[in-house]
C-alpha beads as a LAMMPS data file, in Angstrom:
LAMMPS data file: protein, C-alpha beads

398 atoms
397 bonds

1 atom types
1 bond types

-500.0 500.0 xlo xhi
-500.0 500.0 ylo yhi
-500.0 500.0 zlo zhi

Masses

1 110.0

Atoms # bond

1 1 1 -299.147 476.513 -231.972
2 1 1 -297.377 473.338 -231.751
3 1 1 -296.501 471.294 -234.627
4 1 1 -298.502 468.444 -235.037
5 1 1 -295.674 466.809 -237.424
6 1 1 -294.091 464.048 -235.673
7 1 1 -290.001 463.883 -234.880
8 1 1 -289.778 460.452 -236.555
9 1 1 -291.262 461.486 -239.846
10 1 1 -288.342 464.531 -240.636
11 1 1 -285.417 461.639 -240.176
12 1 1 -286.211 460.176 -243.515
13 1 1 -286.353 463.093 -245.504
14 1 1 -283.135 464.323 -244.044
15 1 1 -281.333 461.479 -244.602
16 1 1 -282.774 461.353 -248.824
17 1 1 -281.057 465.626 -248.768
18 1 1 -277.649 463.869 -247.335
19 1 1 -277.633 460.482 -249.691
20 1 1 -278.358 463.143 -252.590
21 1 1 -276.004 465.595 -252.027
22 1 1 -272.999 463.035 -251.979
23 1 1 -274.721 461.470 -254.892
24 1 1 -274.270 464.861 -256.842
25 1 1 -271.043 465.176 -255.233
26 1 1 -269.590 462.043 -256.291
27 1 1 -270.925 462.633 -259.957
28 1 1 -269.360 466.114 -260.336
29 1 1 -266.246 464.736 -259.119
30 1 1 -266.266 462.171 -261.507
31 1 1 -267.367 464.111 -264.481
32 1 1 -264.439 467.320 -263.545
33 1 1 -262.057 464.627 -264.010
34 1 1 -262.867 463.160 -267.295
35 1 1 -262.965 466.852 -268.327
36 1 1 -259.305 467.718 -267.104
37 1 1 -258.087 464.714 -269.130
38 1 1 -260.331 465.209 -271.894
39 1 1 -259.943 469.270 -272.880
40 1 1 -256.807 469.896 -270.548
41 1 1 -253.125 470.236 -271.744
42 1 1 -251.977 467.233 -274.176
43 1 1 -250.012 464.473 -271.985
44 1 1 -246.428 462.686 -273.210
45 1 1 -248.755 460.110 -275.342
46 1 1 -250.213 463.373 -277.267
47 1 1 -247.016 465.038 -277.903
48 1 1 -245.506 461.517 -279.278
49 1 1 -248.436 461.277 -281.451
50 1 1 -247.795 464.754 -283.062
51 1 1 -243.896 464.288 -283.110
52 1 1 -242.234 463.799 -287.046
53 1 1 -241.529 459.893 -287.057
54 1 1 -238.602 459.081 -290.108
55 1 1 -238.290 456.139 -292.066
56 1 1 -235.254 455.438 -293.981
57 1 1 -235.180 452.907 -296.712
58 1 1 -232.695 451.327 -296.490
59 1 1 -232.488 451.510 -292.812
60 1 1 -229.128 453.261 -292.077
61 1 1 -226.252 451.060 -291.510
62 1 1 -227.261 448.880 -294.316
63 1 1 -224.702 447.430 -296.240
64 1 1 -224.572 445.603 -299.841
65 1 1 -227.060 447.620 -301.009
66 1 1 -227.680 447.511 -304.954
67 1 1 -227.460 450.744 -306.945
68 1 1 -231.093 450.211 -308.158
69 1 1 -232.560 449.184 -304.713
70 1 1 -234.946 450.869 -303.724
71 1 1 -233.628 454.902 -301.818
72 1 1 -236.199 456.791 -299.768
73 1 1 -237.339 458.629 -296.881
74 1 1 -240.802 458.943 -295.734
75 1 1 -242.240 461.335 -292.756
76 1 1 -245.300 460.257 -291.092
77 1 1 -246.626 463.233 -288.606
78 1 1 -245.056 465.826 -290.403
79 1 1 -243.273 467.451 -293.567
80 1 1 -239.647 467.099 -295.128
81 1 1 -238.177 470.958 -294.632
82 1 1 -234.732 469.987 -296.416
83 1 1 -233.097 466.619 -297.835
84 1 1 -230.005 465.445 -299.508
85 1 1 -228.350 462.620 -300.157
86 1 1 -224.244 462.362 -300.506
87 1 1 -221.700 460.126 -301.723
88 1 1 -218.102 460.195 -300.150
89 1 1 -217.188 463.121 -301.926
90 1 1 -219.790 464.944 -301.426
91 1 1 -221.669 465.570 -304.524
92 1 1 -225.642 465.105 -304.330
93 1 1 -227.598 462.668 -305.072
94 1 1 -231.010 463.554 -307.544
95 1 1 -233.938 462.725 -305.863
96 1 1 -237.587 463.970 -305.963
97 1 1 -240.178 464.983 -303.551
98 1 1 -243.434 464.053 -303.634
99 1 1 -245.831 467.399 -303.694
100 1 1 -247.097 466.906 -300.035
101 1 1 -243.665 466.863 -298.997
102 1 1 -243.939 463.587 -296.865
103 1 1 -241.328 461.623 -299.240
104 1 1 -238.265 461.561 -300.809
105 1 1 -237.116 459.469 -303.372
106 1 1 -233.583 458.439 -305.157
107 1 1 -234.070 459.185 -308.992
108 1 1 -230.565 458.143 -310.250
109 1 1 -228.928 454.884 -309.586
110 1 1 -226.149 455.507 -307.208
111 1 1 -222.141 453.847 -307.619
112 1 1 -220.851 450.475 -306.531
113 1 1 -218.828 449.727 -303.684
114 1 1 -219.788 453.918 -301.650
115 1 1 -220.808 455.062 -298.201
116 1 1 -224.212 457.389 -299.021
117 1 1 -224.855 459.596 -296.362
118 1 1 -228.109 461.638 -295.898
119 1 1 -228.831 465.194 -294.214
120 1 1 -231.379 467.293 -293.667
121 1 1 -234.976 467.968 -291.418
122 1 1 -238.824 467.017 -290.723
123 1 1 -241.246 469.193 -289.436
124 1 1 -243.578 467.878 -286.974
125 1 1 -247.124 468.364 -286.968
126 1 1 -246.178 469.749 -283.229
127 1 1 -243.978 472.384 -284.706
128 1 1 -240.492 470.326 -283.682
129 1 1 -237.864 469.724 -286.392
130 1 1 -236.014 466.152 -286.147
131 1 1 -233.281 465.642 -287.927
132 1 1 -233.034 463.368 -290.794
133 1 1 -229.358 461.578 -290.396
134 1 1 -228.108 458.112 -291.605
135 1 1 -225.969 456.142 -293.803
136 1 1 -225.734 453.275 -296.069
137 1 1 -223.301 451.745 -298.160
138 1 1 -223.729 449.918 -301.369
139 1 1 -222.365 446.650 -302.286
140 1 1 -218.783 445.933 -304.194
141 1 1 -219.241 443.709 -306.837
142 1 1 -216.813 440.989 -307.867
143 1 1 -216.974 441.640 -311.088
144 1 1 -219.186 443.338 -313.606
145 1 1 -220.473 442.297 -316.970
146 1 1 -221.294 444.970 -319.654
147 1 1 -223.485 444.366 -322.550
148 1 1 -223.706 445.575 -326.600
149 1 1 -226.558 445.875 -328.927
150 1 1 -226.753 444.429 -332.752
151 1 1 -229.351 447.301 -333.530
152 1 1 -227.881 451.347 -333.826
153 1 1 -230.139 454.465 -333.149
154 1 1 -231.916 455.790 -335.926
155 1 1 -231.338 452.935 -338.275
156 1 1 -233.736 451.449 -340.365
157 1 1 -234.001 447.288 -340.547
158 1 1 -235.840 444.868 -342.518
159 1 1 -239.035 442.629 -341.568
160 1 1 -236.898 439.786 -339.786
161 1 1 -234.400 441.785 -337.970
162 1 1 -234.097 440.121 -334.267
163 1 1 -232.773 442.329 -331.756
164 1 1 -229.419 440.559 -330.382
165 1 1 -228.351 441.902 -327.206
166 1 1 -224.281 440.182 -326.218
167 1 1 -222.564 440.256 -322.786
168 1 1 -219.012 440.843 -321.668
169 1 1 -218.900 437.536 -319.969
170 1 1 -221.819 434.392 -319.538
171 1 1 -224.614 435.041 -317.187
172 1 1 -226.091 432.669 -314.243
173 1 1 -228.905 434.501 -313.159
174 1 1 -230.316 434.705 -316.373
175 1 1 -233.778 435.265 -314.817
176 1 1 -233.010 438.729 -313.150
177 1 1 -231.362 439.664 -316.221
178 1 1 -234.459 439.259 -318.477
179 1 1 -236.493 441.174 -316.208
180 1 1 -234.761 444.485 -316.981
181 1 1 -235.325 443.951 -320.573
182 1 1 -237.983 445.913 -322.053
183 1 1 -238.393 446.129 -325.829
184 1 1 -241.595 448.878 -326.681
185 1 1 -242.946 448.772 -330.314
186 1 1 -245.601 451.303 -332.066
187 1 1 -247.706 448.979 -333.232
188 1 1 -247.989 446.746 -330.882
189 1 1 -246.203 443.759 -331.612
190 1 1 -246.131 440.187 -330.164
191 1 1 -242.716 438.682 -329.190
192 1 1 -240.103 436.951 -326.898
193 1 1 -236.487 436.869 -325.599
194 1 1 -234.884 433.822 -325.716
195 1 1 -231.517 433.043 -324.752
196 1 1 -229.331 431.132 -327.656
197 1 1 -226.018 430.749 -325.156
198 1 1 -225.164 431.904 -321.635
199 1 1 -223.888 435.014 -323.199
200 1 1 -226.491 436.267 -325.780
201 1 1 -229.808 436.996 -325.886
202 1 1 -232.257 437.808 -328.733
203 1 1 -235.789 439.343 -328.853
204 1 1 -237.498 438.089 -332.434
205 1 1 -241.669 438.946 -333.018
206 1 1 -243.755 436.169 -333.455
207 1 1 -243.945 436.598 -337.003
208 1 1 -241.942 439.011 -339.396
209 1 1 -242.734 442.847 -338.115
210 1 1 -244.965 444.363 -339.782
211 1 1 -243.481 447.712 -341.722
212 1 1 -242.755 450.917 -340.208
213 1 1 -242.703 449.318 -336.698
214 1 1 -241.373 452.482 -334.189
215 1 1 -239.077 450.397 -331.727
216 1 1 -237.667 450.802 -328.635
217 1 1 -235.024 448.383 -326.690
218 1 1 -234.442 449.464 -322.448
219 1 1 -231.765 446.991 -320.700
220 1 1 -231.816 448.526 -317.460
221 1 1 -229.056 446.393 -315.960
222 1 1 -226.490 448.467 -314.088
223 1 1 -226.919 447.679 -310.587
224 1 1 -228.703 444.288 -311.577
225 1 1 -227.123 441.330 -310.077
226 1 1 -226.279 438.575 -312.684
227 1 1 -225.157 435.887 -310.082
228 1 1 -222.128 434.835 -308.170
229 1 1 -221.248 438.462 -306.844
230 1 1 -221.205 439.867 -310.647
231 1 1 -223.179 443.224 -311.571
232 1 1 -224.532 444.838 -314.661
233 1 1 -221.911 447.030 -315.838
234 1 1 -224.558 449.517 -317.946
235 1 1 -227.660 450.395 -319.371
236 1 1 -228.429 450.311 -322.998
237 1 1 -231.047 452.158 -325.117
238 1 1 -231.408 452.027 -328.680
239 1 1 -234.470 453.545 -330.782
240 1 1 -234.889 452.082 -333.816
241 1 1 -237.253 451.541 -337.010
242 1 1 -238.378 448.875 -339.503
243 1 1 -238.726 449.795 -343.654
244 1 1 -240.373 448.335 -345.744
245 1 1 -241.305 444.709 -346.225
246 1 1 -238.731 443.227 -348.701
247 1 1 -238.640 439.222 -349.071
248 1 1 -236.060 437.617 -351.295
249 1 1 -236.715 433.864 -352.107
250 1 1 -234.410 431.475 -354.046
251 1 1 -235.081 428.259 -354.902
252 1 1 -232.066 425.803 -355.685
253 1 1 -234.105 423.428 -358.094
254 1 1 -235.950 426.249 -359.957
255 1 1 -232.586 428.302 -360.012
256 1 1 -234.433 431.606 -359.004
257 1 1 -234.071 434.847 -356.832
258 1 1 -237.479 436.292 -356.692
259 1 1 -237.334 439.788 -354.775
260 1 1 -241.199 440.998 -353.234
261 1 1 -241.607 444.420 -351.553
262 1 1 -244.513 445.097 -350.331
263 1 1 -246.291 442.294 -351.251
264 1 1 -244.981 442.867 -355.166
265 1 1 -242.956 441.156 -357.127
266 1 1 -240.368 443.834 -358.349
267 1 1 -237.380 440.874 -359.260
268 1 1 -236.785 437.854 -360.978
269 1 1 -233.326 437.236 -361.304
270 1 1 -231.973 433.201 -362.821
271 1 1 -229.404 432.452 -360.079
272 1 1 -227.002 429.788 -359.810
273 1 1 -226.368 428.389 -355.902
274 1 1 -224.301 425.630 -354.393
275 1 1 -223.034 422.361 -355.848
276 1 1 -225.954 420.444 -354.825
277 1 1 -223.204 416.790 -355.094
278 1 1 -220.493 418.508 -352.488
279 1 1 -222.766 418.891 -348.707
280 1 1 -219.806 421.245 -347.925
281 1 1 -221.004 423.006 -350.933
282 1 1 -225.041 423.072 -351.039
283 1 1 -226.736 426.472 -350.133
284 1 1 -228.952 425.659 -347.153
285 1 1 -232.650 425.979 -346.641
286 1 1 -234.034 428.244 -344.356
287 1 1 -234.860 432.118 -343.244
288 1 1 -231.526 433.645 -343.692
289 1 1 -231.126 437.401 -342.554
290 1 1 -229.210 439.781 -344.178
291 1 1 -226.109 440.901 -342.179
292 1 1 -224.016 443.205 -344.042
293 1 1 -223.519 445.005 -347.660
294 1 1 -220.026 445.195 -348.695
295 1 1 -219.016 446.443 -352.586
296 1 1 -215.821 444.719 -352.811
297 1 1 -215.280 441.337 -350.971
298 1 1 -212.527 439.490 -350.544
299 1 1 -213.521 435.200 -349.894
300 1 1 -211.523 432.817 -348.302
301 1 1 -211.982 428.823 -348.287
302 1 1 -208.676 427.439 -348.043
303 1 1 -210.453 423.920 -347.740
304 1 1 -211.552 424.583 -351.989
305 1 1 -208.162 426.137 -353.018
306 1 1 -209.186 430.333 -353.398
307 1 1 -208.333 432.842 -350.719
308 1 1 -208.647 436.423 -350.653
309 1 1 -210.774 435.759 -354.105
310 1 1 -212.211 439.288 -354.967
311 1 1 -216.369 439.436 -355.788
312 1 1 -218.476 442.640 -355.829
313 1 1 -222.053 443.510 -354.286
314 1 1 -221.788 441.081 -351.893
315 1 1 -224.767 440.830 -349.296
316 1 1 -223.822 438.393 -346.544
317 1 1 -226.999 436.228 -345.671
318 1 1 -225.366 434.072 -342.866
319 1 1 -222.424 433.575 -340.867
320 1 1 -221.327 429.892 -342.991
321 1 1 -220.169 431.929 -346.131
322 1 1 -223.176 432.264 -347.411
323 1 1 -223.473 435.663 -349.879
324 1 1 -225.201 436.722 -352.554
325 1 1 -222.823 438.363 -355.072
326 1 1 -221.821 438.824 -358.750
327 1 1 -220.238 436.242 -360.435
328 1 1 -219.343 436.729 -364.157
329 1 1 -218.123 433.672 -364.489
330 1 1 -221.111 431.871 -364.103
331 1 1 -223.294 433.354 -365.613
332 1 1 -224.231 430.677 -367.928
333 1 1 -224.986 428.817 -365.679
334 1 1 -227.207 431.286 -363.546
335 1 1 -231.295 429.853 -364.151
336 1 1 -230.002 426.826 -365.743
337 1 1 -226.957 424.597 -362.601
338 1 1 -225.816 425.127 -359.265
339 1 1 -221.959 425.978 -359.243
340 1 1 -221.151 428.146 -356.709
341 1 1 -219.564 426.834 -353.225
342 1 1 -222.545 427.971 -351.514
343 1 1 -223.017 431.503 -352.183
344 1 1 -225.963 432.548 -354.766
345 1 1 -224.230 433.636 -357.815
346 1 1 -226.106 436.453 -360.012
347 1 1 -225.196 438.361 -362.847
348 1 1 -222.868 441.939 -362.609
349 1 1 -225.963 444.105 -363.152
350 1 1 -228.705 441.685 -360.786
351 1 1 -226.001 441.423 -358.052
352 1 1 -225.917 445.404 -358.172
353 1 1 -229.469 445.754 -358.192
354 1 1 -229.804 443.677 -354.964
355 1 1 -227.268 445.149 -353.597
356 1 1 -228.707 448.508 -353.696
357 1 1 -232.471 447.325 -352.534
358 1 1 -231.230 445.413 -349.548
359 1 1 -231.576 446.403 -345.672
360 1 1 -229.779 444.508 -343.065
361 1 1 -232.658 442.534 -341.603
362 1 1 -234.442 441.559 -344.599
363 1 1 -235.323 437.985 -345.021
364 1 1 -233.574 435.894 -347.537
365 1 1 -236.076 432.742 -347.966
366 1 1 -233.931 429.444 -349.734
367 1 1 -236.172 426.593 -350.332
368 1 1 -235.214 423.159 -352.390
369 1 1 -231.898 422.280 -351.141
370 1 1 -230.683 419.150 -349.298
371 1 1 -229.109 421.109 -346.053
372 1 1 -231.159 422.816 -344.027
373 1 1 -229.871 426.382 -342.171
374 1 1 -228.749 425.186 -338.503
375 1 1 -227.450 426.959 -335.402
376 1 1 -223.558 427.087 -336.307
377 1 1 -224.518 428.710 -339.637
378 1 1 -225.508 432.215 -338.417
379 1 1 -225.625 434.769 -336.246
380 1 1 -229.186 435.800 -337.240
381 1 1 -230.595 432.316 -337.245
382 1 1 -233.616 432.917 -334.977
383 1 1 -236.398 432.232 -337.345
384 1 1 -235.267 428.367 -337.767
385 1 1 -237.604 428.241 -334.915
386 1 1 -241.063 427.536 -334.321
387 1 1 -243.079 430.393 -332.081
388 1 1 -243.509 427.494 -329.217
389 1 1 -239.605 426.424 -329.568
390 1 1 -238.577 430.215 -329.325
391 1 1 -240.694 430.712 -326.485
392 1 1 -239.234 428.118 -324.526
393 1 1 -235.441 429.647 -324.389
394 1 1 -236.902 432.218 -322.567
395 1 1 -235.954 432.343 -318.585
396 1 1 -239.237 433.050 -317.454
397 1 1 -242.297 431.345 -316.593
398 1 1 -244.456 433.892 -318.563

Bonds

1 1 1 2
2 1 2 3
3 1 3 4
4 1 4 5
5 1 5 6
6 1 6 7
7 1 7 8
8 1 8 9
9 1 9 10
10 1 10 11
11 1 11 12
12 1 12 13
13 1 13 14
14 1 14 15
15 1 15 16
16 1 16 17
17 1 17 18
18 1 18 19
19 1 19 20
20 1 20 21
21 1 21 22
22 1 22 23
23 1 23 24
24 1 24 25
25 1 25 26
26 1 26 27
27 1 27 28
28 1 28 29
29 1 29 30
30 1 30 31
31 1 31 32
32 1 32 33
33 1 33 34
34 1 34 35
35 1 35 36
36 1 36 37
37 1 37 38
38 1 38 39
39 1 39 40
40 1 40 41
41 1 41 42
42 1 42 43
43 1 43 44
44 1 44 45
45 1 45 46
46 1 46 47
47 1 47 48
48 1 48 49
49 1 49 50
50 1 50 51
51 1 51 52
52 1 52 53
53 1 53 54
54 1 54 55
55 1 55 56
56 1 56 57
57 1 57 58
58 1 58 59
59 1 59 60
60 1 60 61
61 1 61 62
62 1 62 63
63 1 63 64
64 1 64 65
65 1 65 66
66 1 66 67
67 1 67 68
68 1 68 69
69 1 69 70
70 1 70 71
71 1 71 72
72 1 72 73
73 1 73 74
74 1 74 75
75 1 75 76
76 1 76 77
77 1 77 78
78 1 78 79
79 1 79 80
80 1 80 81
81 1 81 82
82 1 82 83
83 1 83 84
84 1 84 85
85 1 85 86
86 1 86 87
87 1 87 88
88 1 88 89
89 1 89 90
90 1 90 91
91 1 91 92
92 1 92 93
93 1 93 94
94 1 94 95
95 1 95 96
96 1 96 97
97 1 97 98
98 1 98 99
99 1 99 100
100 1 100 101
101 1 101 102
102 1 102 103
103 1 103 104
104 1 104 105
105 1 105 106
106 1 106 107
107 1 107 108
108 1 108 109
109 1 109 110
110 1 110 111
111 1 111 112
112 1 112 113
113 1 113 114
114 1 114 115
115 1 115 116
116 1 116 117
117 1 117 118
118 1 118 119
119 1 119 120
120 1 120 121
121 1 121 122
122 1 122 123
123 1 123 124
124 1 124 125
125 1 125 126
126 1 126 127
127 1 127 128
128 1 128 129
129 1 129 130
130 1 130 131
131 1 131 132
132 1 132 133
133 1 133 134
134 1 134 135
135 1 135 136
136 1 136 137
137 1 137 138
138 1 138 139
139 1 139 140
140 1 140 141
141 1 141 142
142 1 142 143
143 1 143 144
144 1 144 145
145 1 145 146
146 1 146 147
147 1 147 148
148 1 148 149
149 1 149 150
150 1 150 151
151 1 151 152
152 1 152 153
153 1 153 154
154 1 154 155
155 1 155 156
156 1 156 157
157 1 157 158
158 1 158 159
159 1 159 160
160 1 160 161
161 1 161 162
162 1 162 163
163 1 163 164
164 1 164 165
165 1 165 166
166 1 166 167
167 1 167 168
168 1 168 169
169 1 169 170
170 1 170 171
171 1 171 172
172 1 172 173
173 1 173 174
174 1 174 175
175 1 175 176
176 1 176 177
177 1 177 178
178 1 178 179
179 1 179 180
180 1 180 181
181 1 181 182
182 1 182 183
183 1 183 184
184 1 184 185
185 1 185 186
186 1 186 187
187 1 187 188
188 1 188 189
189 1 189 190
190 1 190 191
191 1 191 192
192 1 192 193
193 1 193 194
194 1 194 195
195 1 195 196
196 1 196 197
197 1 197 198
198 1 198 199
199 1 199 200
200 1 200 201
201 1 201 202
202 1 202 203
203 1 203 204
204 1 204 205
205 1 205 206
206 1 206 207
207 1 207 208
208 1 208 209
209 1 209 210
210 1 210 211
211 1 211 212
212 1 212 213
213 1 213 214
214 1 214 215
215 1 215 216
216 1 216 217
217 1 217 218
218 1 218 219
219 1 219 220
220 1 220 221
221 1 221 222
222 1 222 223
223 1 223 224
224 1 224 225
225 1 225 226
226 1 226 227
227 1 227 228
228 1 228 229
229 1 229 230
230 1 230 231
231 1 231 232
232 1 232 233
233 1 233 234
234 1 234 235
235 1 235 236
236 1 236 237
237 1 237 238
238 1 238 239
239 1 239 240
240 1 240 241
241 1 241 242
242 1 242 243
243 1 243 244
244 1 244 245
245 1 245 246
246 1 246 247
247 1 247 248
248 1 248 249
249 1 249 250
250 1 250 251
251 1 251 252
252 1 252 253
253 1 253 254
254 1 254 255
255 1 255 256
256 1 256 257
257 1 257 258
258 1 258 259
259 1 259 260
260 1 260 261
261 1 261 262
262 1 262 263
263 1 263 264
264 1 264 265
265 1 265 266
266 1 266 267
267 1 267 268
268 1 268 269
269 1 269 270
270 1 270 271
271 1 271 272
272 1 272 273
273 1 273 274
274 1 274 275
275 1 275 276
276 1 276 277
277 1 277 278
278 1 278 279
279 1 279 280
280 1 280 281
281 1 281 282
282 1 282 283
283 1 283 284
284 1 284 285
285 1 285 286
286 1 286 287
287 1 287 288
288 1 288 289
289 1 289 290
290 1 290 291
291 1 291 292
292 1 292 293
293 1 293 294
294 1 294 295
295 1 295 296
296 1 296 297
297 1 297 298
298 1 298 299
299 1 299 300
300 1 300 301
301 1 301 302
302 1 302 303
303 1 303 304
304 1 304 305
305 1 305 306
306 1 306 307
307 1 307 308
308 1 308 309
309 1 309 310
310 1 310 311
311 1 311 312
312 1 312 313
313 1 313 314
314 1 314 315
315 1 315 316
316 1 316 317
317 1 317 318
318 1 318 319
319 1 319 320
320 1 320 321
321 1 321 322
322 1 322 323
323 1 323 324
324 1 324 325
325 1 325 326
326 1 326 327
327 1 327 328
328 1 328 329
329 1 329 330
330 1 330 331
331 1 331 332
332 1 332 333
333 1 333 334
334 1 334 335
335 1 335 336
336 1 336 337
337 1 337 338
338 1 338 339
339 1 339 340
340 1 340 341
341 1 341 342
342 1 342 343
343 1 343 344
344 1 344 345
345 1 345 346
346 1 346 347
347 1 347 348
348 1 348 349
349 1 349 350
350 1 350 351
351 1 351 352
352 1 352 353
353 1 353 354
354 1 354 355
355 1 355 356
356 1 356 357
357 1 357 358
358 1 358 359
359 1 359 360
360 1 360 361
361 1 361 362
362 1 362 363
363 1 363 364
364 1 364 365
365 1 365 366
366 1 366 367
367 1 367 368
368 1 368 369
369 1 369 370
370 1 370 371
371 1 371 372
372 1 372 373
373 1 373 374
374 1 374 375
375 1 375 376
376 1 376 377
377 1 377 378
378 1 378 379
379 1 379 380
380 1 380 381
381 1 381 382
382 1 382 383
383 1 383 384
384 1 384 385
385 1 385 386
386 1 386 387
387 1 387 388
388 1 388 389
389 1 389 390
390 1 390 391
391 1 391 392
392 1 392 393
393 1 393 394
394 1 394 395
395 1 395 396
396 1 396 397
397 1 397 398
């Protein structure tokens, strides 16, 4: 038979069997290559991405570098196998690492003026150690300023005690240095630092502490930098407590020393204080603090004509001369004139009695007189102050 089909009609479907093939053909091609790059062997890129990458902080070669700055490395991609950190002589530095191994930190302020130098290796995620390798050097200062506390550990201190923390040497950057003063109480207890010269600052509550008050004082100022080249020379820290509330009041008209504690009257002593006629004489108004206790002491005021005059259970309440103390000799005139050059005179047995109950730190309340208690009269003369006033010495904003 002969096929009835005609030649023209085959061309088209022969050419739709080509045109498809090298349609497939093209697509396979295509879709072979994304799968090489896709599921074959990792290229460079890959490998980089799965390489240990170090960070050191600071970056090595740093210089000037403050004992307390900041001293890490951190391992992204990978793991920290072994660390250390080492100062010219080789000793190590304490550090810790964190529990996924992927940091390293300084945990002990390093020296002034050394070359660090650090050692050790990071594993990669791609199974590749790297080395960990660097150096630093910290700064020299050009001088250093070390600092003292009023306040000893484990002693005990009345309601009005301020914490009084003295310097080597003034301060500029009184800022900084306030920052890296912490004072921690249990209660809670509102206060503020304020700064009564370039050289001292004190930390006073708002309001008398309340009793029992756990404190804790933290100066963490080695390392710190005080200004013009000049570094903290050490830390301090100093736990402390407060007893019980004991207020002493006198009052130079009524000629009175009333003792409280706890809210109770437990004293009421006739007292005689200063010459109220002489202004070099008067006892001055104010919150005085008590200072010191001393059984025997020796006075001097050239100025009135007596030096190295001998009283006993004195209790210094300020830094003009002002005591409290027995005086013998006037006790006639104890609840009745005001003799003394400024100190409160009480009788042998009252002065001994005080004496014994007193803290340094209690308050010493003097009301009536003509003077009031000023700067220049004591070194505990923070509570002349209003809250808002003491605020304001402070060297920061908040």
């Amino acid at each position: 038979m002969t096929d009835s089909t005609p030649a023209s009609g085959r061309r088209p479907l022969t050419l739709l069997v080509v045109a498809l093939a090298a349609l497939l053909g093209l697509v396979a091609c295509t879709s072979s290559g994304g799968g090489n790059t896709a599921q074959g062997a990792p290229g460079e890129e890959d490998a980089a991405a799965n390489a240990a990458s170090i960070t050191l902080e600071p970056s090595a070669g740093s210089d000037d570098v403050a004992p307390r700055d900041p001293v890490s490395v951190t391992v992204e991609n990978g793991t920290i196998t072994d660390i250390a950190l080492t100062n010219p002589e080789g000793k190590k530095v304490e550090g810790k690492l964190s529990e996924d191994k992927t940091s390293w930190s300084v945990a002990e302020p390093l020296g002034y003026g050394k070359k660090y130098t650090w050692s050790g290796t990071a594993k990669g995620a791609d199974g590749k150690d790297v080395p960990i390798e660097g150096s630093f050097t910290t700064v020299t200062p050009s001088a250093t300023n070390g600092v003292r506390s009023n306040v000893g550990d484990g002693k005990t201190y009345g309601i009005a005690m301020p914490i009084s923390l003295t310097f080597d040497a003034p301060v500029k950057d009184k800022a900084a240095v306030e920052k890296a003063l912490h004072v921690e109480t249990s209660p809670e207890t509102e206060g503020s630092w304020a700064w009564l010269s370039d050289s001292s600052v004190h930390w006073r509550p708002k309001e008398y502490w309340q009793p029992n008050t756990e404190v804790k004082v933290r100066a963490d100022l080695y390392g710190v930098h005080f200004g013009d080249g000049v570094y903290g020379d050490n830390d301090l820290t100093v736990d402390f407590s407060i007893g019980r509330a004991q207020i002493a009041k006198g009052n130079t008209q009524t000629h009175r020393f009333e003792v409280y504690r706890d809210g109770e009257k437990v004293a009421d002593y006739p007292a005689s204080f200063g010459l109220d006629s002489d202004p070099g004489r008067v006892t001055r108004s104010g919150v005085h603090v008590v200072m010191s206790k001393h059984a025997k002491y020796f006075m001097n005021n050239p100025g009135y004509g007596y030096e190295d005059f001998e009283v006993e259970w004195a209790v210094r309440i300020s830094n003009n001369g002002e005591f409290t103390h027995s005086a013998p000799w006037s006790v006639g005139d104890q609840g009745n004139r005001n003799v003394s050059h400024g100190c409160v005179n009480l009788s042998p047995a009252n002065a001994k009695e005080f004496y014994d109950s007193a803290l340094p730190g209690d308050p010493v309340e003097i009301t009536g007189s003509s003077q009031q208690l000023k700067e220049k009269d004591g070194l505990y003369y923070d509570w002349i102050y209003s809250w808002e006033e003491w605020q304001s010495f402070s060297a920061l904003d908040d």
